[in-house]
Structures are given as structure tokens and as C-alpha cells.
N, C-alpha and C positions, 0 to 999 in steps of 0.2 A: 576225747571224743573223735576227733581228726585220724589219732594213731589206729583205736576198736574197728573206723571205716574202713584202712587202708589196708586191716590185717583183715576183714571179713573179705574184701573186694579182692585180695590177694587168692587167699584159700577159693573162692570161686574162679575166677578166671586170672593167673598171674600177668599174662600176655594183655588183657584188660587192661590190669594196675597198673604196669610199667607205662602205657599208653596214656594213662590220665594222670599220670605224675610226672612223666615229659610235657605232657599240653601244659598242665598249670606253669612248670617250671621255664617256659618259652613263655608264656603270657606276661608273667610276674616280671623275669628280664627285660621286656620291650618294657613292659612300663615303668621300671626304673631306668631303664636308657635315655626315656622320652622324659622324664621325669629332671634329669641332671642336664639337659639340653640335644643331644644327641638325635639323629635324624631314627625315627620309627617309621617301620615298614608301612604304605599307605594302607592296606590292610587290615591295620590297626585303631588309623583313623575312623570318628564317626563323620558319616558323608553329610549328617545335618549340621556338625558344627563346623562355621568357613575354619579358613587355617587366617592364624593371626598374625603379620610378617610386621615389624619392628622397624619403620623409615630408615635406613642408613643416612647416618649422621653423615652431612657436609662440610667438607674443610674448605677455610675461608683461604684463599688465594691470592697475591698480590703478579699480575702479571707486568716482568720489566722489560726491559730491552737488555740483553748481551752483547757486550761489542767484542767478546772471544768466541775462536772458535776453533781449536784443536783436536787434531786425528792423529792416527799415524801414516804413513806415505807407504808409497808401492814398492819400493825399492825392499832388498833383504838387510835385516839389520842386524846386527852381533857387535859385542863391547867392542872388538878390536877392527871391523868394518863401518863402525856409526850404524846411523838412523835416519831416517829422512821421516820429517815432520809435516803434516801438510796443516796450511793456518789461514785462517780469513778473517778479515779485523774490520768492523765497519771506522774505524781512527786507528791512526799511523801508534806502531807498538813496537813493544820491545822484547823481545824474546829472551830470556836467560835459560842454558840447560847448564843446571849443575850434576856433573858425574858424581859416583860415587857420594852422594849425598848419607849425612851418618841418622839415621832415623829417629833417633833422641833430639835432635839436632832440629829436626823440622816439626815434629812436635811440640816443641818448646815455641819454635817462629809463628807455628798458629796462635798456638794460646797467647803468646806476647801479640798479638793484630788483637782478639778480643778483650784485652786485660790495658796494655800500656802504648805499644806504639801503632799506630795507623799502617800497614804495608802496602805502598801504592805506589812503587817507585822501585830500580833493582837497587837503586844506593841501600833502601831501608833494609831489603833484602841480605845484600853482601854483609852489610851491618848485622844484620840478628844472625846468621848462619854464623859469624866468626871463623871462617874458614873450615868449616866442617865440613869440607868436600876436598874430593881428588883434584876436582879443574872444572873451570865455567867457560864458556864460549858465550859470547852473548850477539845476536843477530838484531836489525831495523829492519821491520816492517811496514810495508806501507800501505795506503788502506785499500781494502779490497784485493790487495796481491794474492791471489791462489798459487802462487808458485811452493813447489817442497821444499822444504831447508835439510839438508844434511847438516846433522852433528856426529863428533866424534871425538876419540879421546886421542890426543898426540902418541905417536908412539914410542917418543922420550920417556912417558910414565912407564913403560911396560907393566900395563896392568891389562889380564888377559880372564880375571875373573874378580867376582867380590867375596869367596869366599864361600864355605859350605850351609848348609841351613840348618838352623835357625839363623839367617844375616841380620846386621848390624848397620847397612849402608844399604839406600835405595840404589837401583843401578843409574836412573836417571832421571832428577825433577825437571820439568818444565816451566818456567815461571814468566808469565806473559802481564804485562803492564802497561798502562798508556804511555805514550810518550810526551804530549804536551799536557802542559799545568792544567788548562782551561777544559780540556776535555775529561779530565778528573772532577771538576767541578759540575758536570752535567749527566753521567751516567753515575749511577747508584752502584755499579758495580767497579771495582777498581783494578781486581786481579785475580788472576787464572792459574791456581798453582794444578798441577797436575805428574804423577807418577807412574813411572812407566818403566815395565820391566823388558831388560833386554837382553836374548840370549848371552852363556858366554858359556867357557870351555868345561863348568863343573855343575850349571844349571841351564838344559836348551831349550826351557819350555819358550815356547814363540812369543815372539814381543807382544806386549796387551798393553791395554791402560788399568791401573789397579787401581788409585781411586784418582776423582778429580775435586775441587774445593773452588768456592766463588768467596773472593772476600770484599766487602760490601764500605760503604765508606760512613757507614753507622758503626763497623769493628765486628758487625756478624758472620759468621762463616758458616756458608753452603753446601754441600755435600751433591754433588752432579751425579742423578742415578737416569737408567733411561725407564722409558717408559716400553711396552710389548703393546705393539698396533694389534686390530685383527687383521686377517689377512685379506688385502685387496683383486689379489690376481695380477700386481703389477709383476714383469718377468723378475726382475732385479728388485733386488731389497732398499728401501727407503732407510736413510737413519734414525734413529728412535731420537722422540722428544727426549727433555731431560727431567726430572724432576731435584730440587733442592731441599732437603731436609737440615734443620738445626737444632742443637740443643736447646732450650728456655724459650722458643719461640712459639708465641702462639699462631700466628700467622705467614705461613709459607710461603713463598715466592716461586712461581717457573719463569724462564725467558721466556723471551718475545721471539719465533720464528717469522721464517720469511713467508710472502703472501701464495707464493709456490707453495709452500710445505703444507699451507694451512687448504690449499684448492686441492691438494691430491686427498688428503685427512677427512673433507668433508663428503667426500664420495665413498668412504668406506662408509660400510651399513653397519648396523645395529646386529652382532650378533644373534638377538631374544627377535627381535622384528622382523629385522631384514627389510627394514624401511625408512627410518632416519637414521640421519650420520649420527657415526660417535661422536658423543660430546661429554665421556664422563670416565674418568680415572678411578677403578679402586683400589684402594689400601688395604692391608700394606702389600698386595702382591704386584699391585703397579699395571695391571693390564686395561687396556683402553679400549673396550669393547660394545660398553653399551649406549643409550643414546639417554636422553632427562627423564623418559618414561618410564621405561624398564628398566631404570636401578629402584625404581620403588617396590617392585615386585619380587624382590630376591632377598636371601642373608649370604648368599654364600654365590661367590665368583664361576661362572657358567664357562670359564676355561681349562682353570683348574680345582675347583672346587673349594679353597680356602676363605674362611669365612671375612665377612667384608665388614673393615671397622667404621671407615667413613670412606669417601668420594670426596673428589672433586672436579669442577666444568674446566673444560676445554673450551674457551668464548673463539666463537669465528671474528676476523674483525667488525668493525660498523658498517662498512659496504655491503655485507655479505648476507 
């Protein structure tokens, strides 16, 4: 019956036909687009039925205190010049940089923190690496010191690269730990391993941090991601929160910033508003933009558009 139409409406007008068999066939696709989830043109929508938007699910948080806190320094860094580390410790630490660290090697030493031995300490350390490295330097920290630490590799080793890529040896781990017993016993967090690539003569991409790890004195381990503020208008860029993500956990952990960090944060607005401070993280794209009211109004993240699986609050302290 449909074809008898298409050939009668044809034979009358072709220029017609093509026109109403484009219309159908643009109608039928928005409504299977809309249909598999996909955004349809409003258009489309009927204006009597509201739109029906889905709570984004909130992730439960556990906020601690971090007693690390690792950058990299101003100075120029390259394997055969060192690096300079910049570090602020609320308790006196211990800094280990192992060179040429072999990345099977450190891999193993996490999963040995979540499976068998606790790593809170460089002995435990030295101990699980089994010398899987070039050379360790190891530095005292004392608290609250902001001063840079330069590390470097003696130039007895002559080693002036790690080798082509795909490598087999991180350029440089960082591994920061308390120094006294007692203060292991009262933060929840115990150690700061952190990787960090640094130019050399056959790879010059500029020194970064590639990943950072928090391991916990439960034998959990953290994964340190930041967080994307919106933008303030301050001239200079603030450091991004961090967020910890873990395998098998259902309840995530961020640190505890300082009360500075948290007075600049609550005077950024609300993207959606532009009236209350941010106070809400989404996942998984990690940007920090909206405030408790307007993440109930959206699925999909207003920076970059990537759909929002859960959230979670950013809490001012109690004073605040």
C-alpha cells in the first residue's frame, strides 16, 4: 500500500516525493536517536511533556588529612643535571628518589602493600624493590620545610638515558614516608610514592608527574588525580585539588586542603548560577563547577559536555 502511494505521489510530482521521503526519514532517525538515549533536537520535543532528568547519583566520600605534598621545583631538570623537588610535610619525612626504577619492580611493591607487607617506612621499601634500581639518594625532611631538594644521579653511573620506548625503568620514583613511629600511628595515610619523568638524551619530553599513589595504613592504595576548578579570574593558576580513586572500594577518600585553599574555592561561582560557590565534583570527567542545586538539573557536564555518572561535595570546613 505504502510502495502503490510512493509510486502514484512519484508520477505526480517527483520533486514532491523526494521531499516527503526525506521528511519521514529525518523524523524516524531523531526518534530512534532519542529512543537509544541520545540528545534530540528540542524541536522534536513535545513542549506539554516537562523533560524528565535522572538525579545524578552521589559518591560517598571520606575526607582525611594528607601529611604529603609533592611538586616538581623551578629549577631545569635532565637525568644527567638532576631535578629539584619541591615538598611540604605537615611531620618530619623522609624523602627516597630511586633512579632508574625497573617498572615490573614497582608494580609488584604496590600490590605486595595491598596483599602482604604494610609500606610505611624506606626500609620496607629498599626491602620490596630488591635493588631494582640504578641509585637512591634519600633526603630528611622537616615539617613544614618548603625548601627544593635537588636529586641526581652520580656521574660515576654514566648513565645519560633509560633507553628507547617502549621503557622498562621509570626515570625517577619519589617515595616520601613519615619519619617517626608515632606519627604513622595517627594519620591514615602512610606514603607518597610518586613518578616522575625526566628528560634525557633519547626522550626530552619535559619533566611531569605521571602518576602519584597514597598508600593507606588499612594496605589501600590511592591513585592522586586533580581535580579542573572553574575559572576564578585569579591572574595566576591555583593547584588543582586531588582526587583518590581505588580498585574494590566503595568509598573514596580526598585530602584535607589548607583553609587558604578552601577561602579562594568558595568564592568561585556556580557555573549554571553564577551564585553559589562550587561545592560538587563530577565524574568521571573530574571538573568542579557546579554548586548542590544545579547538579540536580543536568546529565551531562556544562564544560565539556560528557555525561555525569555520579558527584560528589566539596564540604567547606565547620567555621565556614
Amino acid at each position: 500500500m505504502a510502495t502503490v502511494f510512493l509510486v502514484t505521489l512519484y508520477e505526480y510530482s517527483p520533486l514532491f516525493s523526494i521531499a516527503v521521503v526525506s521528511l519521514c526519514f529525518i523524523i524516524t532517525a531523531a526518534i530512534l536517536l532519542g529512543w537509544f538515549g541520545f540528545d534530540v533536537p528540542v524541536i522534536l520535543h513535545s513542549s506539554d511533556e516537562p523533560e524528565v532528568i535522572t538525579p545524578t547519583p552521589e559518591k560517598h566520600m571520606v575526607q582525611v588529612t594528607n601529611p604529603f605534598a609533592l611538586d616538581l621545583g623551578s629549577g631545569p631538570a635532565s637525568v644527567i643535571d638532576g631535578i629539584s623537588l619541591k615538598l611540604c610535610c605537615l611531620e618530619p619525612c623522609i624523602l627516597s628518589c630511586f633512579w632508574g626504577c625497573e617498572v615490573q619492580a614497582l608494580q609488584r611493591v604496590l600490590q605486595t602493600n595491598q596483599h602482604d607487607l604494610k609500606l610505611s617506612s624506606p626500609q620496607h621499601f629498599l626491602q620490596a624493590l630488591q635493588l631494582r634500581y640504578h641509585y637512591c639518594e634519600t633526603f630528611h625532611i622537616c615539617k613544614e620545610d618548603r625548601e627544593e631538594v635537588q636529586t641526581r644521579l652520580p656521574a660515576e653511573h654514566w648513565i645519560t638515558d633509560f633507553g628507547p620506548l617502549p621503557r622498562d625503568r621509570y626515570p625517577l620514583v619519589a617515595v616520601l614516608t613519615l619519619a617517626k613511629e608515632e606519627a604513622r600511628n595517627i594519620y591514615n595515610i602512610v606514603a607518597n610514592v610518586t613518578v616522575i619523568h625526566v628528560p634525557d638524551d633519547k626522550y626530552n619530553l619535559s619533566a611531569r608527574i605521571l602518576f602519584q599513589y597514597l598508600l593507606t595504613s588499612q594496605r589501600n592504595m590511592f591513585e592522586l588525580k586533580p581535580l579542573f576548578m572553574s575559572a576564578g579570574g585569579e591572574e595566576t593558576p591555583q593547584p588543582p585539588d586531588s582526587e583518590r580513586t581505588g580498585p574494590a572500594s566503595h568509598t573514596e577518600e580526598i585530602p584535607e586542603v589548607g583553609e587558604s585553599d578552601w577561602f579562594e574555592r568558595a568564592g568561585r561561582d556556580c557555573v549554571i548560577c553564577q551564585n553559589a560557590a562550587v561545592n560538587r565534583v563530577l565524574l568521571p570527567c573530574r571538573h568542579a563547577c557546579v554548586c548542590d542545586q544545579c547538579v540536580t538539573h543536568f546529565q551531562h557536564c556544562p564544560i565539556c559536555r560528557a555525561f555525569v555518572l555520579e558527584s560528589f561535595v566539596l564540604e567547606l570546613p565547620a567555621e565556614q
